[in-house]
C-alpha positions as YAML, in Angstrom:
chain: A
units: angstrom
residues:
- id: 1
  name: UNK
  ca: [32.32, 18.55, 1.20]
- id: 2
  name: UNK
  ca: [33.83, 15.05, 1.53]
- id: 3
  name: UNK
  ca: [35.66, 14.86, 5.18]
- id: 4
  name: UNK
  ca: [37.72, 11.64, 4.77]
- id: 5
  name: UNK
  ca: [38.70, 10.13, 8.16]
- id: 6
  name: UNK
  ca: [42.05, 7.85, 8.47]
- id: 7
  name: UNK
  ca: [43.86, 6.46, 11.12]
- id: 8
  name: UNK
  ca: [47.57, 5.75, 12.27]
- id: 9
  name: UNK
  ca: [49.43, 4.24, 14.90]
- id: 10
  name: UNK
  ca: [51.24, 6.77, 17.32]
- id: 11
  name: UNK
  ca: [54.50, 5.77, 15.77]
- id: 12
  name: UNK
  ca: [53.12, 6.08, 12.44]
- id: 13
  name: UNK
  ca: [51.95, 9.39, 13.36]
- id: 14
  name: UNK
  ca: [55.33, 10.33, 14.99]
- id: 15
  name: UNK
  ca: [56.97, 9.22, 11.86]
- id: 16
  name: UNK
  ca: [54.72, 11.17, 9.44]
- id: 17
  name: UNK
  ca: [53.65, 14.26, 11.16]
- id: 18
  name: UNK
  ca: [54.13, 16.16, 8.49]
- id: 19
  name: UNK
  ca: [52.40, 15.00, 5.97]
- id: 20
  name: UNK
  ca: [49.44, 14.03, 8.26]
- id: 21
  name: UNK
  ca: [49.32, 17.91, 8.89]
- id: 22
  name: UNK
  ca: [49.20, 18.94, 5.53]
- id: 23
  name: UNK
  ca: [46.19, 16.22, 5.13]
- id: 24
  name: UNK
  ca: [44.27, 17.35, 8.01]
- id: 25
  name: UNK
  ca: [44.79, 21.14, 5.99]
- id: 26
  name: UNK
  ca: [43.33, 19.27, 3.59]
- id: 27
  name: UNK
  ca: [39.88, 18.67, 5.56]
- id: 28
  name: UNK
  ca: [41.16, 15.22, 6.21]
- id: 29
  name: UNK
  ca: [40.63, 13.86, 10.23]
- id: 30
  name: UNK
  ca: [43.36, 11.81, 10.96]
- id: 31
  name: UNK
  ca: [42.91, 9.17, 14.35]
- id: 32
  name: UNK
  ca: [45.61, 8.39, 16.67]
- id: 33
  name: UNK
  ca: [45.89, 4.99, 18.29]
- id: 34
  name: UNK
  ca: [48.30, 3.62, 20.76]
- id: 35
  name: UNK
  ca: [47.93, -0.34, 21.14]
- id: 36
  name: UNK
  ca: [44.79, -0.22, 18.87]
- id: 37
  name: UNK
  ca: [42.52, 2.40, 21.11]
- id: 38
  name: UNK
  ca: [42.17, 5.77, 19.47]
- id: 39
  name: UNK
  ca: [43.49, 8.86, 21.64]
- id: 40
  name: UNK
  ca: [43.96, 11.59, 19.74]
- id: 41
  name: UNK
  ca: [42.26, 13.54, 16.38]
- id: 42
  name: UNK
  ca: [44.22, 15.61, 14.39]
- id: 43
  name: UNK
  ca: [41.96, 17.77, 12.13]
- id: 44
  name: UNK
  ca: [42.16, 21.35, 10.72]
- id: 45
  name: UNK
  ca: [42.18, 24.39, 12.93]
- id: 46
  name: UNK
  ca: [40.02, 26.46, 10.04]
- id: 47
  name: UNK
  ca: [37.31, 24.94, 7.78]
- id: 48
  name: UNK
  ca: [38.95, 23.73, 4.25]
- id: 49
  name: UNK
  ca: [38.68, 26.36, 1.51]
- id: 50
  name: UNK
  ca: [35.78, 24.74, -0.74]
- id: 51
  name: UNK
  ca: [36.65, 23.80, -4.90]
- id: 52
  name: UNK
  ca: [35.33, 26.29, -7.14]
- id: 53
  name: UNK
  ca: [33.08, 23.14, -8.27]
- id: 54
  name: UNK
  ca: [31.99, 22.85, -4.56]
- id: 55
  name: UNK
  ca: [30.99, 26.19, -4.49]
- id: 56
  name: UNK
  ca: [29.19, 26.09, -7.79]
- id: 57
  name: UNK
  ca: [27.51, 23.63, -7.21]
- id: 58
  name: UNK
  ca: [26.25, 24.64, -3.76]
- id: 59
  name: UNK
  ca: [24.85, 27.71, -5.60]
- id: 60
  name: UNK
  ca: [22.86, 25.54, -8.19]
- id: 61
  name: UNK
  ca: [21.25, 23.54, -5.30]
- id: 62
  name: UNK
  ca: [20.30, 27.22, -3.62]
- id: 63
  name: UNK
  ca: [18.72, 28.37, -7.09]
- id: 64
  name: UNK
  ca: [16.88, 25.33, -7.19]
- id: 65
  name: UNK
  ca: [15.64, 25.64, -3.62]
- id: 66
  name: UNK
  ca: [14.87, 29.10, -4.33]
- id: 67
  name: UNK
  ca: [12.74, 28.16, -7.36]
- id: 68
  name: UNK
  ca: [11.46, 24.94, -6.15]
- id: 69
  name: UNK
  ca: [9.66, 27.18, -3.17]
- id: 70
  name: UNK
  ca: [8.67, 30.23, -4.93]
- id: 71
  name: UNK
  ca: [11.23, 32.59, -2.90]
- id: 72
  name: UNK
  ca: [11.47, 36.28, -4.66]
- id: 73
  name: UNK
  ca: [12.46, 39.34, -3.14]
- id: 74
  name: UNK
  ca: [8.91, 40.47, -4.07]
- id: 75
  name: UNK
  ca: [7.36, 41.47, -7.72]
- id: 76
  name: UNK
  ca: [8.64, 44.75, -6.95]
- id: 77
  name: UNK
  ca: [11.13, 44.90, -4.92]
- id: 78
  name: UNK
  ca: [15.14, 44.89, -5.88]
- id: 79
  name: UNK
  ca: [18.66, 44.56, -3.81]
- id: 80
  name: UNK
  ca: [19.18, 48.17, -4.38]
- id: 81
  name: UNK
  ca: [15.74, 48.75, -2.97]
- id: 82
  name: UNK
  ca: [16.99, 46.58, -0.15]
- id: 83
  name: UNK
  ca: [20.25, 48.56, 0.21]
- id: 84
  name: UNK
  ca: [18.71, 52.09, 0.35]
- id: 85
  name: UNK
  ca: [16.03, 51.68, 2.95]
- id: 86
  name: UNK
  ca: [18.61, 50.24, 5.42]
- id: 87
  name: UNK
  ca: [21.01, 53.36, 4.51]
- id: 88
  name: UNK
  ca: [18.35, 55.60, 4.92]
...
């Protein structure tokens, strides 16, 4: 996930609130100054929603982990296997 990180002057800020929130919805973190010191971070209450791309491609790198390391369930041993001996 690419967090981009920007920053305003307060009166910039003040000015522009509302598009600043809709960037920080975004996953953006936004930086407050006053007189050239940061003092406040304006960032997203809830973690972005990833792309469907994002999310794709986070699965490839787990199948490749998965294979890369030999990880199986077991050579005999299935989800539903799983599933029944922990509804029992």
């Amino acid at each position: 996930m690419d967090i981009r990180a920007t920053e305003f002057s307060l009166a910039d800020a003040k000015a522009r609130l509302s598009e600043l929130v809709q960037r920080a919805e975004a996953g953006e973190e936004i930086t407050i100054k006053r007189h050239g010191k940061p003092v406040a971070r304006l960032s997203s209450v809830s973690t972005p929603k990833r792309s469907k791309e994002e999310t794709l491609r986070s699965w490839q790198e787990w199948f490749e982990y998965r294979d890369r390391k030999g990880i199986t369930l077991g050579p005999d041993l299935t989800i539903d296997d799983l599933l029944s001996d922990t509804r029992g």
